[in-house]
Gaussian input, Z-matrix of N, CA and C with variables (Angstrom, degrees):
# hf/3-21g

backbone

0 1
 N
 C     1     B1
 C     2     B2     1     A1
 N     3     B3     2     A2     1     D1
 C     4     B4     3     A3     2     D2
 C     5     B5     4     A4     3     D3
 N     6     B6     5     A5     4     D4
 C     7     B7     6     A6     5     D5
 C     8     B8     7     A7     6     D6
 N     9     B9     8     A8     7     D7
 C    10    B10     9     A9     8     D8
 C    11    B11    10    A10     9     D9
 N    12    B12    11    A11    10    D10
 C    13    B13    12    A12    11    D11
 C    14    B14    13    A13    12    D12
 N    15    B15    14    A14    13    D13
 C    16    B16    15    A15    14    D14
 C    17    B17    16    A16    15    D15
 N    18    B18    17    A17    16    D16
 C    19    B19    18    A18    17    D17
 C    20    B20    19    A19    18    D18
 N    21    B21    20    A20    19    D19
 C    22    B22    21    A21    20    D20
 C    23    B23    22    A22    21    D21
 N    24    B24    23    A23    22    D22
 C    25    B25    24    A24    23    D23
 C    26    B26    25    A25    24    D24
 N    27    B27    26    A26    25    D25
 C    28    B28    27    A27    26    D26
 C    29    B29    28    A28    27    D27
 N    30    B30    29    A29    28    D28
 C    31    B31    30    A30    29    D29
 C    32    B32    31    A31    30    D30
 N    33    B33    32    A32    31    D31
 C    34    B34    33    A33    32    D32
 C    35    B35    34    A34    33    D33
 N    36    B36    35    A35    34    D34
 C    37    B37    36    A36    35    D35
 C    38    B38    37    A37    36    D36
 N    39    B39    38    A38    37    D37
 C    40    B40    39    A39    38    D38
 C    41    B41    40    A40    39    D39
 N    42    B42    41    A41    40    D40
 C    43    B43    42    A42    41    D41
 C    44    B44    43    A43    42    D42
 N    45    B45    44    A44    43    D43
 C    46    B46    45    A45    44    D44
 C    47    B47    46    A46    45    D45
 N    48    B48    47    A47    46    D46
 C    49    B49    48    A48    47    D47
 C    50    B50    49    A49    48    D48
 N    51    B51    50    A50    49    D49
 C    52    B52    51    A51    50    D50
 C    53    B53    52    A52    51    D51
 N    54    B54    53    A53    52    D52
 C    55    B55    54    A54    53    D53
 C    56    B56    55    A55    54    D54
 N    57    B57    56    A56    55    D55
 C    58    B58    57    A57    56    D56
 C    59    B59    58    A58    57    D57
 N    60    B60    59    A59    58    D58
 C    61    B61    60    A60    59    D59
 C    62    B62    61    A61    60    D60
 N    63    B63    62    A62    61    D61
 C    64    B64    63    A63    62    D62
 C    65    B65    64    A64    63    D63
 N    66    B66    65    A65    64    D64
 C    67    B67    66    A66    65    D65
 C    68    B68    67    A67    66    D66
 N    69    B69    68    A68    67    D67
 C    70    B70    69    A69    68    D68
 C    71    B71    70    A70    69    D69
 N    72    B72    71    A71    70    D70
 C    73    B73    72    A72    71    D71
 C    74    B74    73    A73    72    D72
 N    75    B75    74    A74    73    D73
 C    76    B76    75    A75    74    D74
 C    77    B77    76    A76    75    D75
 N    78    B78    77    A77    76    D76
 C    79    B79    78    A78    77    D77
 C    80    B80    79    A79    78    D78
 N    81    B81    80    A80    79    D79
 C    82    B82    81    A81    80    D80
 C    83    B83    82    A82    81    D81
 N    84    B84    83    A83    82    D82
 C    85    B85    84    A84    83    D83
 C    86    B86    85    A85    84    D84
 N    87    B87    86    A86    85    D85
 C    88    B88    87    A87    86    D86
 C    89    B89    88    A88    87    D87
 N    90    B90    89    A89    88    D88
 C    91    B91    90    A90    89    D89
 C    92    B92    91    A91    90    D90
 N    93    B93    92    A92    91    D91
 C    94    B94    93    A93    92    D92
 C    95    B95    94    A94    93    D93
 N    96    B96    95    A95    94    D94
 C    97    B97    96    A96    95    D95
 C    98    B98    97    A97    96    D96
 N    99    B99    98    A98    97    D97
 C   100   B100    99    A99    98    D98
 C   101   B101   100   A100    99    D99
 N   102   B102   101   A101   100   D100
 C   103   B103   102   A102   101   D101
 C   104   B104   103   A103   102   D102
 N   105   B105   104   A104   103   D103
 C   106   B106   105   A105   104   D104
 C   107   B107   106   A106   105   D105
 N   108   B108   107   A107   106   D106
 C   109   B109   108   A108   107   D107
 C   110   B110   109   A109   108   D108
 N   111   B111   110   A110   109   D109
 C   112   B112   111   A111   110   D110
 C   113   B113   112   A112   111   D111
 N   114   B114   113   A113   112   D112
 C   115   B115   114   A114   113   D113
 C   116   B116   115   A115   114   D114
 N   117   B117   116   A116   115   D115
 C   118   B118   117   A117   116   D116
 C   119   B119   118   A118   117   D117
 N   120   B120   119   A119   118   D118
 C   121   B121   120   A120   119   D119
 C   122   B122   121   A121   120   D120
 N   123   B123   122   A122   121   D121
 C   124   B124   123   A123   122   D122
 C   125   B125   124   A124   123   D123
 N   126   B126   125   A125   124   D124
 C   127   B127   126   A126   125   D125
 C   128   B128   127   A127   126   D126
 N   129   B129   128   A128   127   D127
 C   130   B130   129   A129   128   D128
 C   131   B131   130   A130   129   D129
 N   132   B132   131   A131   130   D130
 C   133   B133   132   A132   131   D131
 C   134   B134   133   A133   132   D132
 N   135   B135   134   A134   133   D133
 C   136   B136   135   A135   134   D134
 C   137   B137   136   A136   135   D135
 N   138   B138   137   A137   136   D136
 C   139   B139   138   A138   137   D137
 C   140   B140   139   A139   138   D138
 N   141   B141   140   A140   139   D139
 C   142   B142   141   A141   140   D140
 C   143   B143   142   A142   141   D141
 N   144   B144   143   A143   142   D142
 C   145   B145   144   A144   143   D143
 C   146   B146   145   A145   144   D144
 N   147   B147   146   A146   145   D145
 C   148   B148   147   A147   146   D146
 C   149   B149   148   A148   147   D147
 N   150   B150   149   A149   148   D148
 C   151   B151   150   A150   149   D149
 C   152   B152   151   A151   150   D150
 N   153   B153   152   A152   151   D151
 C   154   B154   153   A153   152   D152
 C   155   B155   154   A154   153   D153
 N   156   B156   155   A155   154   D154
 C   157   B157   156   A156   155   D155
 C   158   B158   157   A157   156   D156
 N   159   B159   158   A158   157   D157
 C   160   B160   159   A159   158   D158
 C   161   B161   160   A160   159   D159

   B1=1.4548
   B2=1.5255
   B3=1.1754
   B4=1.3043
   B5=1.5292
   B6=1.4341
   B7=1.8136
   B8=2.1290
   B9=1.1415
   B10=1.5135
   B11=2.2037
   B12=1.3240
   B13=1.5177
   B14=1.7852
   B15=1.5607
   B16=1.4954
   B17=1.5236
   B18=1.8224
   B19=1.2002
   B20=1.4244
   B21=1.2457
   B22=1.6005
   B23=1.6452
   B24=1.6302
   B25=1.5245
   B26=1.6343
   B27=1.6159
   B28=1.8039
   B29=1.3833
   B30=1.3381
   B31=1.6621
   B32=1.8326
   B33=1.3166
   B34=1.6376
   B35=1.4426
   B36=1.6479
   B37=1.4044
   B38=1.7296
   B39=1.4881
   B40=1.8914
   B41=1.3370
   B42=1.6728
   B43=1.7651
   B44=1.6365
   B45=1.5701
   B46=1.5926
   B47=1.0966
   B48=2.1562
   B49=1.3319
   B50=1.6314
   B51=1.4358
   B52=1.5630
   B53=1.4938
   B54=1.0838
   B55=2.0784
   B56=1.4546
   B57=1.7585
   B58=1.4392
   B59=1.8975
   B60=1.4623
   B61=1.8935
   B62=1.6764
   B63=1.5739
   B64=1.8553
   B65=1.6930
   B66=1.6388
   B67=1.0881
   B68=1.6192
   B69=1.4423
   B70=1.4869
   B71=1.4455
   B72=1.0020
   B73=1.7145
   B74=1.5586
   B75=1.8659
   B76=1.2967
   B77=1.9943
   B78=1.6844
   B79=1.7159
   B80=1.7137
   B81=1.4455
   B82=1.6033
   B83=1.2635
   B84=1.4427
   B85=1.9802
   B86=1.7263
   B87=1.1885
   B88=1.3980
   B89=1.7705
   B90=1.1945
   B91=1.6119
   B92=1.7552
   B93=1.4263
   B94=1.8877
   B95=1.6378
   B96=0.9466
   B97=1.8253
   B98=1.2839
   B99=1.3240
   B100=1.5365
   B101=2.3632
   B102=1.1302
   B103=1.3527
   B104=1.5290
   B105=1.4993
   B106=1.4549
   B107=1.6369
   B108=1.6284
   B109=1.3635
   B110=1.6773
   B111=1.5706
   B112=1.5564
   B113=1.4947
   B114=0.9735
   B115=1.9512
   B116=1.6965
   B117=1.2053
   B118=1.6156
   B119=1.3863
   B120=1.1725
   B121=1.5807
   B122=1.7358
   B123=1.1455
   B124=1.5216
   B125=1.7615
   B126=1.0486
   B127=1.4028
   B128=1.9549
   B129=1.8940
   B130=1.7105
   B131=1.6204
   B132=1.0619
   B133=1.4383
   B134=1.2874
   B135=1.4077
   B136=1.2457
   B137=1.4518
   B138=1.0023
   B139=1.5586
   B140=1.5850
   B141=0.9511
   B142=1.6817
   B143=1.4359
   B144=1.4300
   B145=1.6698
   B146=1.4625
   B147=1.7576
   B148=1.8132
   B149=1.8445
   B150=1.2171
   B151=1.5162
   B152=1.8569
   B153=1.2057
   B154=1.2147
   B155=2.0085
   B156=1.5471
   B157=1.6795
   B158=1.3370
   B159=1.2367
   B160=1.8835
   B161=1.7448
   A1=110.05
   A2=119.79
   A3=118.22
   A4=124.83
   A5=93.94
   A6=119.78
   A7=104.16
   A8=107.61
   A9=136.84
   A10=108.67
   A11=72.76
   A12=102.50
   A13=109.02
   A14=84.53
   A15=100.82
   A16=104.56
   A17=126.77
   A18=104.94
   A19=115.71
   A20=116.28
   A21=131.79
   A22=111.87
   A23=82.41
   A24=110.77
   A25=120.91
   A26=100.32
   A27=107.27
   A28=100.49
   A29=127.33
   A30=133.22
   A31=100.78
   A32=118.52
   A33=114.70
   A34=99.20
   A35=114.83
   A36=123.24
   A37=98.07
   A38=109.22
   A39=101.63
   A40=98.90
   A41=123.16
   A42=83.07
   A43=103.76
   A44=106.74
   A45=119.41
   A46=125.73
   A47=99.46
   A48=121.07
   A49=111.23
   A50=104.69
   A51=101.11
   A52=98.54
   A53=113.93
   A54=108.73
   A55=119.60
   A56=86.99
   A57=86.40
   A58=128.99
   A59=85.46
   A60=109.44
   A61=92.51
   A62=98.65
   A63=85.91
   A64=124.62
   A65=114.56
   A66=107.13
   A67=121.17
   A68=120.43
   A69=133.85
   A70=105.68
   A71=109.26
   A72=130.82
   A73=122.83
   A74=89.49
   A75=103.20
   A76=109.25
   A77=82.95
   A78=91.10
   A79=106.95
   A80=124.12
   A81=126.36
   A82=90.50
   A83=141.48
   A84=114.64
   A85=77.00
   A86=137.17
   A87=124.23
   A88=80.48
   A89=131.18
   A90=123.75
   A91=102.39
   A92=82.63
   A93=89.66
   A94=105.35
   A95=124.46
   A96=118.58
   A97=103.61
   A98=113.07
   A99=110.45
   A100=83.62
   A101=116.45
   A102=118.35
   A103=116.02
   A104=108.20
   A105=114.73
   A106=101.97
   A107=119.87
   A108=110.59
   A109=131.86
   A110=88.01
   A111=104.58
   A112=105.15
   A113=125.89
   A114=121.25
   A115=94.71
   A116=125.71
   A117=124.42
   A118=119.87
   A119=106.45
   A120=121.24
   A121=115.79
   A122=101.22
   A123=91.59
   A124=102.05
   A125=113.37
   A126=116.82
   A127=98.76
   A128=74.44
   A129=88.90
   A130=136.40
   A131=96.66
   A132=99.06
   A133=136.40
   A134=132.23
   A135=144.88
   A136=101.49
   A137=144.52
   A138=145.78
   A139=101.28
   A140=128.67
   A141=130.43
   A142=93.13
   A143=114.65
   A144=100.04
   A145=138.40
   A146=98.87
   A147=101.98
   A148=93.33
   A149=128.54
   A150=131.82
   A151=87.19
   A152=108.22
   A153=131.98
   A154=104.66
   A155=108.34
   A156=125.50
   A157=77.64
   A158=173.19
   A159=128.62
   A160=78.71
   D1=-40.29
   D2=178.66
   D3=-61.13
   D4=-61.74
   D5=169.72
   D6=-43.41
   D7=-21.95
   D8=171.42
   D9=-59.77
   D10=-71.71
   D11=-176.11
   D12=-49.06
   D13=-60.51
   D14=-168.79
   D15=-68.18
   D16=-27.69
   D17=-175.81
   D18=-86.81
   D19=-9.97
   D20=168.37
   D21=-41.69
   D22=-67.38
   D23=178.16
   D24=-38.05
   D25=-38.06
   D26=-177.44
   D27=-88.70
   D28=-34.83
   D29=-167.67
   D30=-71.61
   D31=-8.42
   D32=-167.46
   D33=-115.55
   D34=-36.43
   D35=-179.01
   D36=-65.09
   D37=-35.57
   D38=-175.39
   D39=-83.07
   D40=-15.94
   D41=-175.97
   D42=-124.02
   D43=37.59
   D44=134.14
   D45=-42.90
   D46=-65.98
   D47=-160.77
   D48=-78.27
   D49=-7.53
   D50=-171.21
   D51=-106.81
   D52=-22.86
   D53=166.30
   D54=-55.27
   D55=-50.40
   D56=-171.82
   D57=-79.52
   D58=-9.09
   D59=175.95
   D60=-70.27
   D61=-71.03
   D62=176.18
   D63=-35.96
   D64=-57.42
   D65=-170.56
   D66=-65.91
   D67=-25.42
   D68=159.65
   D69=-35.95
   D70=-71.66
   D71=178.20
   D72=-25.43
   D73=-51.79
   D74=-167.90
   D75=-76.52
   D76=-30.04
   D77=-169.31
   D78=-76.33
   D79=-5.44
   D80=170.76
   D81=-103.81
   D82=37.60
   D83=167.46
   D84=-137.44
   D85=18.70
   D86=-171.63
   D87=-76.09
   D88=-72.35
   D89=-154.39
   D90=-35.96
   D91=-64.47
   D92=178.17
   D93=-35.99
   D94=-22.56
   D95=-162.31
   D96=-102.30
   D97=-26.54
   D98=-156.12
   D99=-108.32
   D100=-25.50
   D101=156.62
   D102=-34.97
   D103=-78.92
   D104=-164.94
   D105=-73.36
   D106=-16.63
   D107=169.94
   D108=-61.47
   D109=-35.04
   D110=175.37
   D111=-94.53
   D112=4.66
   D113=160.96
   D114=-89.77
   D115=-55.12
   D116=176.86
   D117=-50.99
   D118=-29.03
   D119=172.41
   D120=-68.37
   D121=-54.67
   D122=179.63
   D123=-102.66
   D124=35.68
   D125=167.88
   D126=-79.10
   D127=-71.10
   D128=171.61
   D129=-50.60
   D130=-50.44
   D131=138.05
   D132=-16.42
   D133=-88.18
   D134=-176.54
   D135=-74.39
   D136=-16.33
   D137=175.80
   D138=-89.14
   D139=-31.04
   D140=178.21
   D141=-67.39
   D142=-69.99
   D143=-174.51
   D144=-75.57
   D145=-12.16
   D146=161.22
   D147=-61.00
   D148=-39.90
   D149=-144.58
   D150=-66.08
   D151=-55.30
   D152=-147.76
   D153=-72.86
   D154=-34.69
   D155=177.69
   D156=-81.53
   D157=73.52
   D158=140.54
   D159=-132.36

């Protein structure tokens, strides 16, 4: 029961450290995300109004 306990104990302590590695991760690629969002943005953009002149 213990050997139980204790392996619980290491399997929750590792996927602390691996949530919070992901979420680290995620919170330094926001520029990168919010980058290619605002290139997609005025992609669409400027293609609506070539669409819109022809």
């Amino acid at each position: 029961v213990v050997a139980y306990i204790g392996k619980l104990a290491v399997c929750g302590i590792l996927l602390a450290v691996f949530e919070t590695a992901i979420a680290k991760m995620r919170v330094f690629r926001v520029p990168d995300f919010l980058g290619a969002a605002l290139m997609l943005a005025l992609l669409g953009t400027l293609l609506l109004f070539v669409s819109r002149t022809l």
